[in-house]
C-alpha positions in Angstrom: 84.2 -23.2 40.2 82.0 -23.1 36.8 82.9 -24.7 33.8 83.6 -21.3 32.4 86.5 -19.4 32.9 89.1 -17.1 31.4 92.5 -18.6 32.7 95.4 -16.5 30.9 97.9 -19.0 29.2 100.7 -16.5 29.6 100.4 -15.9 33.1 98.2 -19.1 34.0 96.5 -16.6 35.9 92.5 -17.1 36.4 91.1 -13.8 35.3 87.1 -14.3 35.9 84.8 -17.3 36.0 81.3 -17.8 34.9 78.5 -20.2 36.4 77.6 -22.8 34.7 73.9 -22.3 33.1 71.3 -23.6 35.3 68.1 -26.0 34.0 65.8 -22.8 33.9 68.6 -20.9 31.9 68.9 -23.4 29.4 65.2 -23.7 29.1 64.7 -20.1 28.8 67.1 -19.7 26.2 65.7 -22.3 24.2 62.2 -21.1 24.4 63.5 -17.8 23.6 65.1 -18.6 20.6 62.4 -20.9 19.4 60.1 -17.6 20.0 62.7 -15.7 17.9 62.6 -18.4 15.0 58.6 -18.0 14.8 58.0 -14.8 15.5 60.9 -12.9 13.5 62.7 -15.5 11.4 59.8 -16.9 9.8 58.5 -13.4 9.5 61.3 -11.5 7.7 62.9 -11.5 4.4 66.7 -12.2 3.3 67.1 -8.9 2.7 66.1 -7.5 6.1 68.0 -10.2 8.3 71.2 -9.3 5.5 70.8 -5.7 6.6 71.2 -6.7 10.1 74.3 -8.6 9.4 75.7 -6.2 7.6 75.6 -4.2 10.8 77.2 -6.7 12.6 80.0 -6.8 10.1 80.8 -3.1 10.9 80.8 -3.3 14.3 83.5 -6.4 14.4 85.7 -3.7 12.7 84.5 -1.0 15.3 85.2 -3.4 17.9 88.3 -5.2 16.6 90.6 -3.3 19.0 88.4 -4.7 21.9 87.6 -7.8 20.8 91.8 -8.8 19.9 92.0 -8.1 23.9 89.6 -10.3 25.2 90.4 -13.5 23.0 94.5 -12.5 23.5 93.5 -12.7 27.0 91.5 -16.2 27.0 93.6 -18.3 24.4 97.0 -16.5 24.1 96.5 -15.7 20.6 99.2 -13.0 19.4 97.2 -9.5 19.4 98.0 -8.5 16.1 96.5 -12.0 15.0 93.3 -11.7 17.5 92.6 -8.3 16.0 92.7 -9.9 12.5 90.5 -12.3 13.4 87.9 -10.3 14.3 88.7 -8.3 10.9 88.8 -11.6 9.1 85.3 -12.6 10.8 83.4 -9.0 10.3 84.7 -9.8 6.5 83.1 -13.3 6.3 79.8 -11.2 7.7 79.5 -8.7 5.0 80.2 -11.5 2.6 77.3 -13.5 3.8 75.3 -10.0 4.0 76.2 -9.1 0.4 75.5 -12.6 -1.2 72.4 -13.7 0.6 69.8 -12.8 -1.6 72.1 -14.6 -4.9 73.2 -17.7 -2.9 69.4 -17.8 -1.5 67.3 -17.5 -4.7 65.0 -19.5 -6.0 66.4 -22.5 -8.1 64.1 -23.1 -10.9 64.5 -27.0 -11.7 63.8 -28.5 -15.1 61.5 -31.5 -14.8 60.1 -33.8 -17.4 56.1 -32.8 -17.1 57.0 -29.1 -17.8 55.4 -27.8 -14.8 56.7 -24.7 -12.6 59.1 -26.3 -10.4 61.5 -24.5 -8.2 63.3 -24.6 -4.9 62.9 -22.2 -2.2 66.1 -21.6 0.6 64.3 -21.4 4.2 65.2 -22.0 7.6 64.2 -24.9 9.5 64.6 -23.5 13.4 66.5 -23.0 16.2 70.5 -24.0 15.1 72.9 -25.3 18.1 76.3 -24.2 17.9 79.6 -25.9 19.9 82.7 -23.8 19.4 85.8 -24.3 19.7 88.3 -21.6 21.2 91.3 -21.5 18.6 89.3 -19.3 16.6 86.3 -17.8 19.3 85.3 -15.1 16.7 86.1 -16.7 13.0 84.5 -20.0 14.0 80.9 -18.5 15.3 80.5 -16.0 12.5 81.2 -18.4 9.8 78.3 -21.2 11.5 76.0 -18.2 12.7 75.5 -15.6 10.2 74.4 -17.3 7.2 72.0 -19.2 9.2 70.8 -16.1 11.0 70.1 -14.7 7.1 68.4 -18.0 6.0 66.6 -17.6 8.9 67.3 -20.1 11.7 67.8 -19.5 15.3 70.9 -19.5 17.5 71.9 -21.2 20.4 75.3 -21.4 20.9 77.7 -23.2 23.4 81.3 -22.2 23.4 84.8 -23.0 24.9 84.9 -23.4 28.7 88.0 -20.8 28.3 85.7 -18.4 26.0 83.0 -16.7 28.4 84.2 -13.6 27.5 84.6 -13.5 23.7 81.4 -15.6 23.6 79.2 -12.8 25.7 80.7 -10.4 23.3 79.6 -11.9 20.3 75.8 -12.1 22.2 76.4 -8.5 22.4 77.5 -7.9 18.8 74.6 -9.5 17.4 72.0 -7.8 19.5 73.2 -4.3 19.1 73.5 -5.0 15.3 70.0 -5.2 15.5 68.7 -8.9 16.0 65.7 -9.2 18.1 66.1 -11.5 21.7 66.5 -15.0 21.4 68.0 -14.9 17.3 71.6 -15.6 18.8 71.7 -16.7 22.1 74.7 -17.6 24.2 74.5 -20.2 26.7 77.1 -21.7 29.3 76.1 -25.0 29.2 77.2 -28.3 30.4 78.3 -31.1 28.2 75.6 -33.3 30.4 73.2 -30.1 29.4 74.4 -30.1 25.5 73.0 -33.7 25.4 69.7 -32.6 26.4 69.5 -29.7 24.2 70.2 -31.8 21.1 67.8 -34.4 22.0 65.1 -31.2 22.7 62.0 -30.9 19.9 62.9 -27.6 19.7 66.3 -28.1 17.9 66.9 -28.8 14.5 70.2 -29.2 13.9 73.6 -28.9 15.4 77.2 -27.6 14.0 80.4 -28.9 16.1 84.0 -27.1 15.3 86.2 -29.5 17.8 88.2 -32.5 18.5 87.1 -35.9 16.7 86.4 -37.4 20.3 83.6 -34.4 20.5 82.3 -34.7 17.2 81.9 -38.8 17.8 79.6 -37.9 21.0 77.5 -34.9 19.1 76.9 -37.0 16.2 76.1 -40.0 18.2 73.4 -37.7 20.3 72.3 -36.1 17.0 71.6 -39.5 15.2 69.4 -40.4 18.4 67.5 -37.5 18.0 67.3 -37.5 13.9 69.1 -34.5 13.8 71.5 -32.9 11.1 74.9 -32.1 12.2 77.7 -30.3 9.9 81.4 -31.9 12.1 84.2 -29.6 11.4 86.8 -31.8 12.9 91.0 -32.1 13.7 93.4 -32.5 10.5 96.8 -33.6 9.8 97.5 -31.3 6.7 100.1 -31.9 4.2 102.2 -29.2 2.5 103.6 -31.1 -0.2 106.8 -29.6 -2.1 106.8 -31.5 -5.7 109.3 -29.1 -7.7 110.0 -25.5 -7.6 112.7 -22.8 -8.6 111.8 -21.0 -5.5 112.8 -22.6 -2.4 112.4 -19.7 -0.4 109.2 -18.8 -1.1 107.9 -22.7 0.0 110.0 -22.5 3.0 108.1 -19.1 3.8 104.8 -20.8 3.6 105.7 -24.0 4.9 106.6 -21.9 8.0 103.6 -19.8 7.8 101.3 -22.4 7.6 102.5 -24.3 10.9 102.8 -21.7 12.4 99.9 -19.7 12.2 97.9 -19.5 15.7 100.5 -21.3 17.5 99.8 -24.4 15.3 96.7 -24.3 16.6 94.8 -24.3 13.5 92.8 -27.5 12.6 93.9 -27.0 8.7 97.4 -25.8 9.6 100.7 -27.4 7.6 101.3 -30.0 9.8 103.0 -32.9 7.6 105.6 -31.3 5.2 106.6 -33.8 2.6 109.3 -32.8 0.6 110.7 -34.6 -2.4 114.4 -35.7 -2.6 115.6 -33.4 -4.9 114.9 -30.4 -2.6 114.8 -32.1 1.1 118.3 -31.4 2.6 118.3 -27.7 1.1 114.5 -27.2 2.7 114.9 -29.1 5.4 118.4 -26.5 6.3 116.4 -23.5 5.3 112.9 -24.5 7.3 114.8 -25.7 10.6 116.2 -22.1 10.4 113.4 -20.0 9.7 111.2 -22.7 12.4 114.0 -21.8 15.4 114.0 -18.2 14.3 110.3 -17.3 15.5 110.1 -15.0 18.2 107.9 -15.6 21.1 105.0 -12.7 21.1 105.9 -11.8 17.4 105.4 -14.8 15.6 103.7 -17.1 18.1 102.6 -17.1 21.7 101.9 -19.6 24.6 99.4 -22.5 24.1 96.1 -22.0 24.9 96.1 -23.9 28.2 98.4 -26.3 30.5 96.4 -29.2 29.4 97.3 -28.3 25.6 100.7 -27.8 26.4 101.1 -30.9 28.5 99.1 -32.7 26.0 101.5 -31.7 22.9 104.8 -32.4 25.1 103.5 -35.8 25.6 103.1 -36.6 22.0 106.3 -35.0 20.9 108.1 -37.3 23.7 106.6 -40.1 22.6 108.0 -39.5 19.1 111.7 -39.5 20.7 111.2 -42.5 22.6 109.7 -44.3 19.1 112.9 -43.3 17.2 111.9 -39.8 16.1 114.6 -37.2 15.6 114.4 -33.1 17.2 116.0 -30.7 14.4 115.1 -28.0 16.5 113.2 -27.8 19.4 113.8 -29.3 23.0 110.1 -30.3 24.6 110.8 -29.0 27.7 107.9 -26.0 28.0 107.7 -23.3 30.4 104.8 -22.6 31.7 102.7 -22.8 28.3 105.9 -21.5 26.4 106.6 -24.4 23.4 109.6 -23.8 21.5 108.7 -24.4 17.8 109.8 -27.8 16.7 110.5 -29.8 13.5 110.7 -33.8 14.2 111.7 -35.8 11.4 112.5 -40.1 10.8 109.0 -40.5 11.6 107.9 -44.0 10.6 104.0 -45.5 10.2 104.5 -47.4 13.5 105.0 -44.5 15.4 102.3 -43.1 17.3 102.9 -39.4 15.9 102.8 -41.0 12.5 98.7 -40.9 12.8 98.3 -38.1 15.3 97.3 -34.3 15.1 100.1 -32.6 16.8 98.2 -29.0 18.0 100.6 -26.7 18.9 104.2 -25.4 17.1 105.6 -28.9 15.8 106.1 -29.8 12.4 106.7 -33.4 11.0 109.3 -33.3 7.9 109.2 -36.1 5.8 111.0 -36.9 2.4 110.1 -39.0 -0.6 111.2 -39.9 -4.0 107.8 -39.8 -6.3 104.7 -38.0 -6.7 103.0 -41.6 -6.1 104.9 -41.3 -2.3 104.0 -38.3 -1.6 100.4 -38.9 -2.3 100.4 -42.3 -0.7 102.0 -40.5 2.9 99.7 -38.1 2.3 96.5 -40.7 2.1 98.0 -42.5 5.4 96.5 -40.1 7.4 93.1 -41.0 9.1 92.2 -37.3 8.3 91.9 -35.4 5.6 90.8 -31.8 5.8 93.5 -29.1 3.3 96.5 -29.8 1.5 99.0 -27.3 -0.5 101.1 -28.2 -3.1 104.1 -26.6 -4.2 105.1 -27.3 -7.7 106.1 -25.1 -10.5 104.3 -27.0 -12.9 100.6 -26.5 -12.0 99.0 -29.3 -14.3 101.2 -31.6 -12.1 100.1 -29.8 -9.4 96.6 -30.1 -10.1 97.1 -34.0 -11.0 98.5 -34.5 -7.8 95.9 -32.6 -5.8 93.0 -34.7 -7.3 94.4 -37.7 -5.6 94.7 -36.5 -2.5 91.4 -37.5 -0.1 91.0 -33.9 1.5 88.1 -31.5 1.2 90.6 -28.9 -0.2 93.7 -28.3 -1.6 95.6 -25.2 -2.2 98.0 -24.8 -4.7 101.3 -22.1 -5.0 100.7 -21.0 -1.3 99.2 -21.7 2.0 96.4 -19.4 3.7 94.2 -19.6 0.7 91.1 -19.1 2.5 88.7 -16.7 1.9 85.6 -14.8 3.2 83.5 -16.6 0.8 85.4 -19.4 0.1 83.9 -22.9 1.3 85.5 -24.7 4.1 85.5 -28.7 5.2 87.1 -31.7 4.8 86.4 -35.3 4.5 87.5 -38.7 6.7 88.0 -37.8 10.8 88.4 -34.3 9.8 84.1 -34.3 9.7 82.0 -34.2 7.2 79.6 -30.7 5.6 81.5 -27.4 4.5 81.1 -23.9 5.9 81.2 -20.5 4.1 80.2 -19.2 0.5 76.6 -20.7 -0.6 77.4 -24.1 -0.1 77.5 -23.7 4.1 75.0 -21.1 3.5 72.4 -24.2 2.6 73.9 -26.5 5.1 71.1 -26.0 7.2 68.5 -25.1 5.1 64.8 -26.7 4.0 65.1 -27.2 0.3 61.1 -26.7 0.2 60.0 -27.2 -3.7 57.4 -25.6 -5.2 54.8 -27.5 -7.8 52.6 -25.3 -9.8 49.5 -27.7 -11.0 48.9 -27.1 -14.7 45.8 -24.3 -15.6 
């Protein structure tokens, strides 16, 4: 059996497999791209390679029915959910489309001698992208398109539970109109991945994954003098300061763990609640946490290994001392009753861990300087929301938290166009709006000698 297959979380049924890519495949796709990025990349304008995109953005939303089947299918994503995300990542697409030519326009700079000096937003090549499969469609259009309209290359490696989605998305992008070898899919090895960083022909590289991955990539990309952008794990506080609506942080609280199963990298994992609050929250979140339906709200984990991965952390928890409000870690199949575990001290194990998957950690503390201390504990730092009536406080607290963004009033702040990325373990770069536009692009400047 291949590396690649789509193995049904719900059922653990194996639906199809996929061989692995052999040498000539990976060669041929990397000539072909490098083809694409001299021959048609180098060749076009922003505005033509926006129109394309802007095709692609329709047809996620033609497709959205289709595409919510095959990634429901893959990772167990609810469908209501999978078809959002292909909404959500036709959305990000027209953004990109709609915004090139602003975000990629020359920037005149003011220099001391006076003479014409400006900027100029280009590609540098042929991009690799390693997906991850929480998000199969959100993640690849968010790392792909604006680099396809700065005019870079694709290659892209996805999820070894993905070969569907992932041959989709090849499809998308060609019948929106990009020529052979702009975006091309490739069911690689992680022995193979290594030699495609380290190949001439690639000129960057842009990981969504686990820290352990993102340690190897960048480790291979250094070698090689490559660029990489790491969109890495998180551990993301939801901090509730002081509020005269309880109900409406419990709803987000509860929203933002539990979106995707949990299995979001910037979910609400830590929820820090002050004093004054915790044992009305706490009452109200237990509730609403052991009220989730299964297919409704949530669905199974994306695999066995997740699920036997998350039981293992949660029972380590109870063996440290940790206390179930609700939940019982005992799975079936892939099926994890959502959990809140709370007495959680720094020399547990879970105190420093991303738990993937339905479980919340409930803490409570008695200052602002607490809260942002717990909060800082963590070796990542990705998103943050604080909930607090009084936004100057709010905003006081949120620029001392070390995360690359924080949300304030409400989870699920993100946007189309909004820039995403964190700081610490959580990786390092940003993706969407102009700044992950320019991640990857050759700032080339442009002096004009005096007449």
């Amino acid at each position: 059996m291949g590396t690649f297959a789509v193995i049904n979380p719900a059922t653990g049924e194996t639906v199809a497999e996929y061989p692995d890519a052999t040498a000539e495949e990976i060669e041929a796709s990397l000539a072909s791209a490098h083809k694409a990025y001299q021959e048609w990349a180098r060749k076009t304008t922003v505005a033509e390679r926006a129109a394309l995109a802007k095709r692609a953005a329709e047809l996620f939303d033609e497709r959205k029915d289709e595409l919510g089947a095959i990634i429901n299918r893959e990772m167990g994503k609810p469908l209501d959910q999978s078809v959002g995300e292909a909404e959500f990542s036709g959305a990000i697409t027209a953004a990109f489309a709609d915004n090139a030519e602003k975000w990629l326009a020359d920037e005149p700079l003011e220099v001391e001698d006076g003479l014409k000096t400006f900027f100029r937003y280009q590609g540098t090549g042929v991009i690799l992208g390693i997906m991850p499969w929480n998000y199969p469609y959100y993640q690849v259009a968010r790392f792909a398109v604006p680099n396809l309209i700065l005019g870079n290359t694709i290659v892209l490696k996805h999820a070894a539970q993905c070969p569907e989605s992932a041959l989709a998305l090849e499809q998308l992008f060609r019948d929106a109109g990009f020529p052979e070898g702009a975006y091309v899919n490739v069911f690689a090895t992680h022995e193979q991945l290594a030699d495609i960083i380290a190949d001439d022909r690639i000129q960057g590289v842009s990981l969504t994954g686990s820290e352990r991955a993102g340690a190897i990539v960048a480790e291979q990309a250094g070698r090689a003098l490559k660029k990489c952008v790491l969109e890495l794990g998180g551990s993301d506080v939801f901090l509730v300061l002081d509020t005269d609506d309880l109900d409406h942080a419990v709803e987000h609280a509860v929203g933002g763990r539990m979106e995707n199963t949990g299995q979001a990298c910037n979910g609400s994992k830590r929820i820090v609640v002050m004093d004054k609050h915790f044992e009305e929250f706490k009452e109200k979140f237990v509730a609403a946490i052991g009220g989730q339906s299964y297919g409704d709200d949530f669905g199974p984990l994306s695999s066995a290994q997740a699920t036997k991965n998350l039981a293992s952390q949660v029972q380590g928890a109870i063996d440290q001392g940790a206390e179930v409000l609700v939940g019982d870690n005992t799975p079936e199949g892939n099926l994890f009753t959502p959990t809140v575990l709370t007495g959680i001290t720094p020399s547990m194990d879970v105190y420093s861990q991303e738990l993937f998957g339905p479980v919340a950690q409930l803490y409570k503390v008695s200052s602002d300087e607490e809260a942002i201390e717990l909060a800082n504990s963590s070796p990542y730092g990705l998103g943050s929301v604080v909930i607090c009536d009084d936004l100057e406080r709010a905003e006081q607290v949120g620029n001392q938290l070390d995360v690359g963004m924080v949300f304030i009033g409400a989870a699920g702040l993100e946007g189309a166009d909004v820039p995403f990325g964190g700081v610490k373990k959580s990786g390092y770069g940003r993706e969407l709006g102009k700044v992950g536009m320019l991640e990857f692009a050759n700032k080339k400047l442009f002096r004009f000698a005096a007449k």
